[in-house]
MARMAR-512556 format. One line per 2 residues: for each residue x, y, z of N, C-alpha, C. Coordinates in steps of 0.05 Angstrom, whole numbers, plus 32768, in hexadecimal, padded with zeros to 4 digits. Layout:
X,Y,Z,X,Y,Z,X,Y,Z ~ ...;
END
This chain:
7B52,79EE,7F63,7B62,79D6,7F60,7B78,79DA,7F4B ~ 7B6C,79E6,7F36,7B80,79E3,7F21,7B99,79FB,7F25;
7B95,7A0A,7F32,7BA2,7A1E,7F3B,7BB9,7A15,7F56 ~ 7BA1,7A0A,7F6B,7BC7,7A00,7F7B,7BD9,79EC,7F66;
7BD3,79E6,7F4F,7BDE,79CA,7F43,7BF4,79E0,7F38 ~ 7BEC,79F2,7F2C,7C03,7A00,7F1D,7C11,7A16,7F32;
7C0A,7A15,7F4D,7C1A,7A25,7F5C,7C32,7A15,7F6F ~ 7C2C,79FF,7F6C,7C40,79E2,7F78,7C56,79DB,7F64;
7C50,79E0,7F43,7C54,79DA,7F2E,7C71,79F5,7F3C ~ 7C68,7A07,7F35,7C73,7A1E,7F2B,7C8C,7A22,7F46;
7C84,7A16,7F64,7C94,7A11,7F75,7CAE,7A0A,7F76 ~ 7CA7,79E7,7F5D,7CAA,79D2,7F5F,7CC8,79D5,7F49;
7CC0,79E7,7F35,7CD2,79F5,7F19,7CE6,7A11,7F2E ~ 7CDF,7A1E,7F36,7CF2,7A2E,7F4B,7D02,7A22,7F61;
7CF9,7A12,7F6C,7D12,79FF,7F7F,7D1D,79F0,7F6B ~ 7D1B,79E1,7F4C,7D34,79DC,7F42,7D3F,79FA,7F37;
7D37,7A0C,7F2F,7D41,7A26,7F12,7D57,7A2A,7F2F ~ 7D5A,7A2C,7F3F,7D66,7A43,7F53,7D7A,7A2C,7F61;
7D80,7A0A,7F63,7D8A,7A03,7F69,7DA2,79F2,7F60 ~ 7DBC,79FA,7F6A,7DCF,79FA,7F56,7DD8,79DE,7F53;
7DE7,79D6,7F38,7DF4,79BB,7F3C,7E13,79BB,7F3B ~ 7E16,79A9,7F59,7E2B,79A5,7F5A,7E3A,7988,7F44;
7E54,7987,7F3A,7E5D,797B,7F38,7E77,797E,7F35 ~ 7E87,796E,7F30,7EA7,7969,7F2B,7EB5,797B,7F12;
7ECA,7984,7F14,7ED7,7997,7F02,7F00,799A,7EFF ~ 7F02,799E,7EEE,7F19,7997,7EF1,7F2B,79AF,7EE4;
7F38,79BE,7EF4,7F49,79D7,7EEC,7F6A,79D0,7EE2 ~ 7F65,79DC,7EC4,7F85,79CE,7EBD,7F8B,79EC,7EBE;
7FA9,79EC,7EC8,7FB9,7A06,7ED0,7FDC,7A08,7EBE ~ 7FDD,7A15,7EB0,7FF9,7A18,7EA5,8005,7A2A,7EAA;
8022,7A20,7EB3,8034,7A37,7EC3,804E,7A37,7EAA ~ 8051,7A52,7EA9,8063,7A54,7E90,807B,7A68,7E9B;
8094,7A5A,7E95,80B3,7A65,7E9F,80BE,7A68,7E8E ~ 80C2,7A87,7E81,80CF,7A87,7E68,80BC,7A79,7E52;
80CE,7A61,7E46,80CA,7A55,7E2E,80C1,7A38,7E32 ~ 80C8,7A31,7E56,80BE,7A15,7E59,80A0,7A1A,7E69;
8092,79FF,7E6C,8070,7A05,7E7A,8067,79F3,7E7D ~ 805F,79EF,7E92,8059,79D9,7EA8,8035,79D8,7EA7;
8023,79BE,7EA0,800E,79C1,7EAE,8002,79B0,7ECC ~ 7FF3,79B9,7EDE,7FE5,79AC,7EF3,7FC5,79AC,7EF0;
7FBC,7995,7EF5,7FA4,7996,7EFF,7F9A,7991,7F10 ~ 7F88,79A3,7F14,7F7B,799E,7F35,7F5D,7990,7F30;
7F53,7983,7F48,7F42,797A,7F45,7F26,7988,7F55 ~ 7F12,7992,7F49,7F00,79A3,7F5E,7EF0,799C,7F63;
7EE9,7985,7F7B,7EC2,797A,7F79,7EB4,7980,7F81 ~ 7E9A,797B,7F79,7E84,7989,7F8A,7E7F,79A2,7F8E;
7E82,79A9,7F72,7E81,79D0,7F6E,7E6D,79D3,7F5E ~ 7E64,79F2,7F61,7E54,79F8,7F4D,7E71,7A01,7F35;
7E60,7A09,7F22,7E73,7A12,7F04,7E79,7A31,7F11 ~ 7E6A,7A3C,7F20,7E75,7A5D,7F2C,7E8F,7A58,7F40;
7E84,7A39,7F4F,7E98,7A47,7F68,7EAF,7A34,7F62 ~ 7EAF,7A1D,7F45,7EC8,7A10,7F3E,7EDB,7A21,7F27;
7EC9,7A36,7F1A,7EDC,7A51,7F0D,7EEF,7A60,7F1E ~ 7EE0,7A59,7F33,7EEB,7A7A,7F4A,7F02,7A6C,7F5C;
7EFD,7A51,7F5C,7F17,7A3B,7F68,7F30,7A40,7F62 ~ 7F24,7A3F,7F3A,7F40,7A38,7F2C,7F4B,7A51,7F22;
7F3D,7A61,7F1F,7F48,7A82,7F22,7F54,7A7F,7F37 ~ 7F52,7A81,7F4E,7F68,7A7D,7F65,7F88,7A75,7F60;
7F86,7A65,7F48,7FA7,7A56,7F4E,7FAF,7A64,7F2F ~ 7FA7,7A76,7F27,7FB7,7A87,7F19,7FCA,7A9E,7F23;
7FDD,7AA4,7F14,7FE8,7ABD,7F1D,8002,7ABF,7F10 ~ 8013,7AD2,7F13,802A,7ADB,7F0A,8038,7AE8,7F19;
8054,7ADB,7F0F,8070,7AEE,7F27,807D,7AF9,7F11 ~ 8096,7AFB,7F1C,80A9,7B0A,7F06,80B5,7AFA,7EF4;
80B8,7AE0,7EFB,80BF,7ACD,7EE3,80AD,7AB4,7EDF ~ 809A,7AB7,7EE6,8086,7A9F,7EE0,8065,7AB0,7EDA;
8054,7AA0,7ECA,8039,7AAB,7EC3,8027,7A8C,7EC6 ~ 801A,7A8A,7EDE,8002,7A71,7ED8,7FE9,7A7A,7ED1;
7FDF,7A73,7EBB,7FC1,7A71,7EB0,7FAF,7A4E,7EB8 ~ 7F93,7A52,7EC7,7F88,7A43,7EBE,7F6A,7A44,7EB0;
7F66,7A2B,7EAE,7F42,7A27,7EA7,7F38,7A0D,7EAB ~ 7F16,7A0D,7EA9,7F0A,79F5,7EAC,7F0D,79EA,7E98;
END
């Protein structure tokens, strides 16, 4: 008895440890021209923190006269 109690238990702690939470996140992005710099934010919902990093990594980048950085 006392044994299925801590094997339901131990189930019960691995379906939350392994299940991710989603919520809302918000990527501020700065785009810099020269000496002037613009920011945007995007809005990301219903992400995990892995796949709302990997969002806002997306809208970074650089050309020959512009550099956008963002973060959460």
């Amino acid at each position: 008895m006392k044994h299925s109690k801590i094997v339901v238990l131990f189930a019960v702690l691995c379906t939350f440890a392994f299940t991710s939470c989603k919520k809302d996140y918000t990527c501020t992005c700065t785009t810099t021209v020269g000496s002037a710099s613009t920011t945007k934010v995007y809005d990301l919902q219903n992400q995990t923190l892995r796949d709302a990093d990997d969002a806002c990594e997306r809208y970074e980048g650089s050309t020959a006269i512009s550099n956008t950085t963002c973060h959460l």
